[in-house]
C-alpha positions, 0 to 999 in steps of 0.5 A, spaced: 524 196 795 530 196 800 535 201 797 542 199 795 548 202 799 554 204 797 559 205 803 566 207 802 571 204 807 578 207 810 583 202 814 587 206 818 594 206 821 597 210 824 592 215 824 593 215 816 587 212 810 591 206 807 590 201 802 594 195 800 592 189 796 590 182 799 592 185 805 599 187 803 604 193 801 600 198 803 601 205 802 598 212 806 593 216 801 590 220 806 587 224 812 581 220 815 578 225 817 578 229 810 576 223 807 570 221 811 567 229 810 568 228 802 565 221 802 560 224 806 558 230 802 558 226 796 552 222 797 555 216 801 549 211 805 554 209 811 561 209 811 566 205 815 573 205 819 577 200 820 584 201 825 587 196 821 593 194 826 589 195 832 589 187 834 595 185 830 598 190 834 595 187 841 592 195 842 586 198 842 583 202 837 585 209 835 578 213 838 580 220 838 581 219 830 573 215 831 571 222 834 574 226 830 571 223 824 564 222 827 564 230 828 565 231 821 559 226 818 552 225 819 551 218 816 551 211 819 558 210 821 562 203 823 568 202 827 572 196 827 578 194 830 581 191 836 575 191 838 575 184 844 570 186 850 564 189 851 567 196 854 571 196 847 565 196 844 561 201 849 568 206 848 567 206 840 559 207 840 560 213 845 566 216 841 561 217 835 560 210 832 553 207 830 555 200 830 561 196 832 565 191 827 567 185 831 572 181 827 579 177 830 575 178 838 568 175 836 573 169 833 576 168 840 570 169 843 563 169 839 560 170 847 562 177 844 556 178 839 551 176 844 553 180 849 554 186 844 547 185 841 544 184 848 548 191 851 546 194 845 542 192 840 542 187 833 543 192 829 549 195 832 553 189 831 556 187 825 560 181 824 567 183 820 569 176 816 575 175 813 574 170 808 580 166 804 578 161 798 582 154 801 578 149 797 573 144 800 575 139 806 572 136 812 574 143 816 572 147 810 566 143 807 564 151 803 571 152 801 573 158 804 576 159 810 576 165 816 583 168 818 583 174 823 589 179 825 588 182 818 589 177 815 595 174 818 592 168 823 589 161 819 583 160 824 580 152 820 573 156 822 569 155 816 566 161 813 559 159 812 558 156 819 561 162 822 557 167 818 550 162 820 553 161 828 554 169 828 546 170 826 545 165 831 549 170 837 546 176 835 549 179 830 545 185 825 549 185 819 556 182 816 561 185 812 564 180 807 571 180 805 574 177 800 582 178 802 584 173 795 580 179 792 581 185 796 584 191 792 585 188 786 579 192 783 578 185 779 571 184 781 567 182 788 568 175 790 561 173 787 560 166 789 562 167 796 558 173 797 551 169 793 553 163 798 553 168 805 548 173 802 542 166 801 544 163 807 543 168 812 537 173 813 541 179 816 545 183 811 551 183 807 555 188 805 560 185 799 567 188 801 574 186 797 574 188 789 571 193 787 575 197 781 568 199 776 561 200 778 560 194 773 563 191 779 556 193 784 552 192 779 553 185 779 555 183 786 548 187 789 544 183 783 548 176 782 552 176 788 545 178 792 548 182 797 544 188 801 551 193 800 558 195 797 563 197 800 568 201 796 575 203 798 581 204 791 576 206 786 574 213 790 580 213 794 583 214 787 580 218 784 577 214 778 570 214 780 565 218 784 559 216 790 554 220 786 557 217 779 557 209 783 550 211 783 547 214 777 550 208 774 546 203 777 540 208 778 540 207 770 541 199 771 534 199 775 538 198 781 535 201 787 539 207 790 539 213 794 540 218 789 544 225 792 541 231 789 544 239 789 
């Protein structure tokens, strides 16, 4: 049986962590890199970096920082943000990344996942999906809809056709962000991950809402997704990788467990 991965994930602005709630109010916990090397040390399956503001702000991503972090971890490491053409890709891959996240770019131009997968290959390609819940309608028969520049554009594109679309294209994998559960640390959105998760054969990474390993535990089982990600429980200081681990080890959930 495959194991279930825990994934820690920095969005990063200015060169510095940050956290907000459904995308809003965010503050400065931290150094990017520093944090990277923790998680890393800790146990962490993969961990993912995202430049918040890169296609907000109409600029490419920060990839000193992606080199800096990639010196420091020796686990997959996915990077996002701003991420439009496929020279954007090639630049984050040679900076140290092992896959590339493509969210607003892959919207304005699903071509994008294609070529990347051709260039690079699937499983270098992962689509990052920001999801809001706006209630069933001829535009959005699931119910949810994905919006883009960190949360900032309404694009009418229904979620689950673009999730089954993008498989389509080539993508190897989906991180799945509920922005009405984002940072709430309230529990993933498991309605929404459970219709992604079963409608698609690649993974799914659950992201947006995680606040106790109870959270885990019920979106890798009910919500059927292939991995977590987790920001403000360990951003914090109120929960560990390892201890995340041991509880859903003893709950029979398959991990990676880290031993000294």
């Amino acid at each position: 049986m495959l194991t279930k991965r825990i994934i820690p994930c920095l969005d990063v602005r200015a060169g510095k962590t940050t956290k907000g709630v459904k995308f809003q109010g965010n503050v400065d916990i931290g150094d990017p890199v520093e944090m990277a090397r923790r998680y890393y040390e800790e146990g962490a399956d993969e961990l993912v970096f995202y430049d918040i503001t890169a296609s907000s702000e109409g600029r490419g991503i920060m990839l000193d920082v992606v080199r800096r972090v990639a010196r420091e971890i020796f686990i997959p490491f996915s990077v996002g943000g701003g991420l439009n053409t496929l020279e954007d890709m090639r630049a984050v891959l040679l900076a140290g990344a092992e896959k590339v996240s493509v969210n607003s770019g892959a919207v304005a131009n699903p071509e994008l996942i294609r070529q990347g997968a051709k260039a690079f290959g699937n499983q270098c390609v992962v689509l990052g999906m920001d999801v809001l819940r706006v209630g069933v309608t001829p535009q959005t028969p699931s119910g949810y809809e994905i919006v883009t520049h960190g949360g900032r554009r309404h694009t009418g594109r229904d979620a689950l056709a673009w999730a089954r679309q993008a498989e389509e294209l080539g993508a190897g994998e989906i991180c799945l962000n509920s922005i009405d559960a984002d940072g709430t640390q309230t529990g993933y959105e498991l309605t929404l991950t459970r219709m992604i998760s079963t409608a698609v054969a690649i993974p799914v990474i659950a992201s947006g809402g995680a606040g106790q390993p109870e959270h885990l535990a019920a979106v890798l089982t009910d919500g059927c997704a292939d991995a977590a990600l987790i920001a403000s429980m360990t951003h914090f200081g109120g929960y560990t990788v390892p201890g995340i681990k041991q509880f859903l080890a003893a709950r029979q959930i398959p991990v990676r467990l880290v031993y000294a």
